[in-house]
C-alpha positions as CSV (number, residue, x, y, z in Angstrom):
1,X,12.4,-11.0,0.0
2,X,14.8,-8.1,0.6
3,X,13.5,-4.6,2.4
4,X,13.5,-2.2,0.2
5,X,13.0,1.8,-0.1
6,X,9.8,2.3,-2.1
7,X,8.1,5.6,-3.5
8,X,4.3,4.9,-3.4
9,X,2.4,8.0,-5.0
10,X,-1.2,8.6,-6.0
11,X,-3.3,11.5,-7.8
12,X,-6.0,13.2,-5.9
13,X,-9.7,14.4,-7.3
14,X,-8.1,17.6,-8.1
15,X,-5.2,16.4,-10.3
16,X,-2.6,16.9,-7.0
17,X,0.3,14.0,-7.3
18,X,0.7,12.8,-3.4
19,X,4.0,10.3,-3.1
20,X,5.7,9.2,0.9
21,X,8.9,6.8,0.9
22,X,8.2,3.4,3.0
23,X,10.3,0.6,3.8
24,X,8.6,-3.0,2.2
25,X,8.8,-6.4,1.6
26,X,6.1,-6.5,-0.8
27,X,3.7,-4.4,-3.0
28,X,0.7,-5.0,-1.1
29,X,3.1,-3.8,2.4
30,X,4.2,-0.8,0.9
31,X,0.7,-0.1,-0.4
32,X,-0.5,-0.5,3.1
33,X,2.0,1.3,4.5
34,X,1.6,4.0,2.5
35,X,-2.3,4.3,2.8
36,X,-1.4,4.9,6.1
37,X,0.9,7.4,5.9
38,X,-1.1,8.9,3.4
39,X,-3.9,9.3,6.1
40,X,-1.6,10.5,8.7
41,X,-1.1,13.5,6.7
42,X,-4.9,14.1,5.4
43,X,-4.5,13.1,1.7
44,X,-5.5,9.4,2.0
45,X,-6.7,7.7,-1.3
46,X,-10.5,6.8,-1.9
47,X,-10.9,3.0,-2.4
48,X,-10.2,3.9,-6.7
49,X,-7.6,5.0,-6.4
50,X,-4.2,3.9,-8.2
51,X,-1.4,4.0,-6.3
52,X,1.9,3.6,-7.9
53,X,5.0,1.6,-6.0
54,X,8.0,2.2,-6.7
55,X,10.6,-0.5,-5.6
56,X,14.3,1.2,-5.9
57,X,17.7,-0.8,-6.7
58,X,16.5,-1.6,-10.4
59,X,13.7,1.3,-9.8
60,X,10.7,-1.2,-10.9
61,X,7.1,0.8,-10.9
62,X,3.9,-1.1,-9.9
63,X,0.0,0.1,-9.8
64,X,-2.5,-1.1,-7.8
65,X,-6.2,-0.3,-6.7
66,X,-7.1,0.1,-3.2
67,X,-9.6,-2.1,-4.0
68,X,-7.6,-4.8,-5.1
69,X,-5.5,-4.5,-2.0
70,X,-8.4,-5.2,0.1
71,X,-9.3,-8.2,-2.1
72,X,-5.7,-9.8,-1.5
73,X,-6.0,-9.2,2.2
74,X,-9.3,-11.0,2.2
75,X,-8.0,-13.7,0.2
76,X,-6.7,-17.2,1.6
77,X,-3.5,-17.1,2.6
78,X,-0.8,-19.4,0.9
79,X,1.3,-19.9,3.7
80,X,2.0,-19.3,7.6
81,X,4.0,-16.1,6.2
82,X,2.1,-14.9,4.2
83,X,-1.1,-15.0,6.8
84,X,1.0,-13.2,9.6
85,X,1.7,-10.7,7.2
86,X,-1.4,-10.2,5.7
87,X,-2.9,-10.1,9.6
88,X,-0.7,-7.2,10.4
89,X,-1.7,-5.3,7.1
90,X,-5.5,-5.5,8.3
91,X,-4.1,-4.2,11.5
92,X,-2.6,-1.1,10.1
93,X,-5.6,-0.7,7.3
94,X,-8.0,-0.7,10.5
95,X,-6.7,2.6,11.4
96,X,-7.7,4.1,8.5
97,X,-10.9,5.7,7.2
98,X,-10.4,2.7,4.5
99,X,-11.7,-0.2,6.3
């Protein structure tokens, strides 16, 4: 799967839209990337919340809980890949409040 330029974006409590740019593979990356971005600039999500992904080149929007991302990371893994990858999500989602 290509790299790509994605737009992840959330709503606060208080009806505030928070979005960051990251460069992913996947959903669940630029989810996880995001989360911690989100966190380095004191407007993480709570584990409801809905982040949107934006994937440019064809612009496709997907939504996701936080709590779904932590499900797939708990999940088996399908495939050498996909457990190195899931492995160094965990890593980065460890160094947020969001554990």
């Amino acid at each position: 799967m290509p790299i790509r330029t994605c737009t992840v974006s959330f709503t606060d409590s208080e009806g505030l839209r928070h979005s960051i740019d990251v460069q992913a593979e996947t959903v669940y990356e630029a989810a996880v990337l995001a989360i911690r971005g989100f966190q380095n600039h004191q407007c993480g999500p709570g584990p409801g919340a809905r982040l949107d992904v934006e994937a440019r080149e064809g612009s496709v929007t997907h939504s996701v809980t936080v709590g779904r991302i932590r499900n797939w990371l708990e999940s088996s893994a399908k495939s050498p890949r996909d457990m190195v990858l899931k492995e160094r999500l965990k890593t980065i989602l460890a160094s947020t409040n969001l554990q």
